[in-house]
N, C-alpha and C positions, 0 to 999 in steps of 0.2 A: 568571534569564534571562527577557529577555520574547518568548515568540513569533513576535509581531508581527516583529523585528527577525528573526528565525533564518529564517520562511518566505519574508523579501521581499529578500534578499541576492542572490542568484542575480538574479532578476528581478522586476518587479511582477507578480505574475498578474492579481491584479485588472485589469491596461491588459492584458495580454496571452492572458486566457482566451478570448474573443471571436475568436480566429485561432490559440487553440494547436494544432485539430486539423488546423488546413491545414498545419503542419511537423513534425508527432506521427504518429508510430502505435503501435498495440501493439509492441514487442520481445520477442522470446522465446516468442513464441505456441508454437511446438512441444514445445518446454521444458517449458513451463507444460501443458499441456495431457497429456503423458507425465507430469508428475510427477500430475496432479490420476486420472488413469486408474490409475497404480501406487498411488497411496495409495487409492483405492476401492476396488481389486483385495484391497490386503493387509487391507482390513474386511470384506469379504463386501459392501458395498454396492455402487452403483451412484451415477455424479455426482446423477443428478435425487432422490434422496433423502438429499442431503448442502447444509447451508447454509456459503454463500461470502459471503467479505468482503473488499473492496479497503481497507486502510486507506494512506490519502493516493492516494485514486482518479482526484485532478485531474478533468476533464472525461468521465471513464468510459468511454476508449478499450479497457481491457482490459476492464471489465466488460459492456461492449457487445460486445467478442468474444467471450465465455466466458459470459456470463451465462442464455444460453438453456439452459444444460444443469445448473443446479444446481436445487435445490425453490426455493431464497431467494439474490437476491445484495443484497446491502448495500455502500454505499462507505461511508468515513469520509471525509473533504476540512474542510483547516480554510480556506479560502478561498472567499470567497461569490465571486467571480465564475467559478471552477471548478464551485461546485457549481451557481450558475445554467445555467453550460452542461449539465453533468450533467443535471440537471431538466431541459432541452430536451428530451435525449432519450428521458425517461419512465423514468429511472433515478432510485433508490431511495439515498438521500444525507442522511446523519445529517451535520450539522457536529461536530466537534470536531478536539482535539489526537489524534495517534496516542500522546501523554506522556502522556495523561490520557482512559481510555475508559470511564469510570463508564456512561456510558448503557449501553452492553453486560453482561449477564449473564455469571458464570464459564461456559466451555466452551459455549459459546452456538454459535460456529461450528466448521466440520468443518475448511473450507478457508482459507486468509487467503494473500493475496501484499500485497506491499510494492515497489511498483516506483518508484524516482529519489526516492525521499524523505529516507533517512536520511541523506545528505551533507548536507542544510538543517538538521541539528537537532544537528550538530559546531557550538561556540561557538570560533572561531578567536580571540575575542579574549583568551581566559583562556588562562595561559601554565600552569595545572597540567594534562597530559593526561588524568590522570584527571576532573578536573574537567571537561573541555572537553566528555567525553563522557559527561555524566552523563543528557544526552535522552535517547541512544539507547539507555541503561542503561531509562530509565523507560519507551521505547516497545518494548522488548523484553519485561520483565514483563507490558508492560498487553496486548499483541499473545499472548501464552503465557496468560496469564490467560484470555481470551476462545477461544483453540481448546480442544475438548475431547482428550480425552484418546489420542492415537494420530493425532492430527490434524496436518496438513501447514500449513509458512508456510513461503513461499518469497521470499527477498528478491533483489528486482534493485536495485543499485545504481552510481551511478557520481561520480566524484571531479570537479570544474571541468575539471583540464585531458584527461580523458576525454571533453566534451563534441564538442571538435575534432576527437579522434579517431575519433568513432564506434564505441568500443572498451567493452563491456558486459561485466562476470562476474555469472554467477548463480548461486548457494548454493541446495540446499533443505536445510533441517532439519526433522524429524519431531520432535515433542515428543510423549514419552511421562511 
């Protein structure tokens, strides 16, 4: 599969980072925000002594909402005109795949959300299902690899014809 192809389907970000946050906001902020308080709560920690990572953080609308209250927040973004916006705002933005997250250390972070990414990384053109979804297979390890252990990733996602809808589900899972 080549990336390139699975991230720019939807739409170019590169033309389109430049004005994504004038029709973007956070979603789920209360959500996220309960779930990032209950999973502190069940370690004995507290958020500002826990490290956070957006992986596929686009322009870093959530981590510029949440970000003030972790020790460290980090985005991953595989798109340079995302993460140039990102950089605008003095946010912290490693490039790469969420398929492929070598640069990060095992258990490195506490917290990880995943917001509107993994529909890009479904290959509709391959007629084996298993096959089709063998990114999300790979950015599911690399994303569990990277939380340590009792650590929260919480994915929001949503499908094409959910875009019109305005219609979001969010899952948290705890990896132990």
């Amino acid at each position: 599969n080549n990336n390139d192809d699975l991230h720019t389907e939807y739409e170019n970000y590169n033309n389109t980072s430049a004005t994504y946050d004038d029709f973007r906001r956070p979603i789920g902020v209360k959500f996220f925000q309960d779930a990032f308080n209950k999973n502190a709560k069940s370690r004995g920690m507290t958020l500002s002594e826990m490290k956070f990572l957006d992986a596929g953080c686009g322009t870093g609308t959530h981590m510029s909402e949440f970000g003030h209250q972790f020790q460290s927040v980090t985005g991953l973004e595989f798109n340079d005109g995302m993460i140039s916006q990102a950089e605008r705002k003095g946010l912290h933005v490693r490039q790469g795949s969420i398929c492929d997250m070598n640069m990060f250390k095992d258990h490195e972070f506490d917290i990880a959300i995943t917001t509107q990414v993994l529909h890009h990384l479904v290959d509709i053109s391959i007629d084996d299902t298993e096959s089709r979804f063998v990114n999300i297979v790979a950015a599911c390890n690399e994303v569990s690899r990277c939380i340590n252990e009792n650590g929260c990733w919480i994915i929001s996602r949503s499908f094409l014809k959910q875009f019109s809808h305005t219609h979001t589900h969010t899952h948290t899972h705890t990896h132990t």
